[in-house]
Every structure is written in C-alpha cells, then in structure tokens.
C-alpha positions in Angstrom: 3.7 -17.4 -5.5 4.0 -16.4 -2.1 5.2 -12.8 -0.1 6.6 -12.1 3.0 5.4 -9.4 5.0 6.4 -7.7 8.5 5.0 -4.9 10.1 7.2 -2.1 12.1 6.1 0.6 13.8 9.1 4.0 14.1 8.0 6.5 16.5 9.3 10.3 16.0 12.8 9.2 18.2 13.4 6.7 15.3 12.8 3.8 17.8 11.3 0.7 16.1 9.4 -1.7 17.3 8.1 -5.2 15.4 3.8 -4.8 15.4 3.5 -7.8 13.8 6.2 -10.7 12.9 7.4 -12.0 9.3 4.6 -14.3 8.4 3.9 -15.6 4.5 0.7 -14.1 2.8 -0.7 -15.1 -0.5 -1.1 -12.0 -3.2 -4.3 -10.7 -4.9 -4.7 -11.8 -8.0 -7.0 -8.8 -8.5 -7.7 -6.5 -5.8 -11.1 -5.3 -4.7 -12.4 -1.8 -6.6 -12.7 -0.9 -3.0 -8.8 -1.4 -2.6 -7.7 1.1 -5.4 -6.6 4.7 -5.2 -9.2 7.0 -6.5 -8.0 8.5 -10.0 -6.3 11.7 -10.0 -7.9 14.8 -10.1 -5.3 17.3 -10.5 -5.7 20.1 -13.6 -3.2 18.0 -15.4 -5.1 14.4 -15.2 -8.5 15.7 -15.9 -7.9 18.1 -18.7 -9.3 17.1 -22.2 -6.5 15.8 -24.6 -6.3 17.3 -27.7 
C-alpha cells in the first residue's frame, strides 16, 4: 500500500503556497516509540478506576 502526500504552507492572509510537491511515500508499519504522542495526563486519564 502506498500514500500520497503534499505539503502546503497558509500564511495568516490565507495565501498558500506548495512546500513540497505530491510525491508517493510508503506507510509505517509500526512507528518508532519516539514518534508517539505522550499519554495523557489530564485528572481524568490518570485517575484510578474503580
């Protein structure tokens, strides 16, 4: 399986402007831990469950 990506760039006037063009990248199969959000640490997530 294969992705397409393209990268814009809006400044605050809402002009765009291409940074990099469509090009075809291959998907993780399992990303880096490195490359993961950090768990929540709101009240909510981090209080015990009863």
């Amino acid at each position: 399986m294969t992705m397409t990506i393209k990268v814009y760039e809006v400044n605050r006037d809402g002009g765009i402007r291409v940074v990099r063009e469509e090009a075809e990248v291959a998907p993780l199969e399992r990303p880096a831990a490195t490359d993961r959000f950090p768990a929540c640490q709101c009240p909510k997530c981090t209080e015990p469950r009863p």
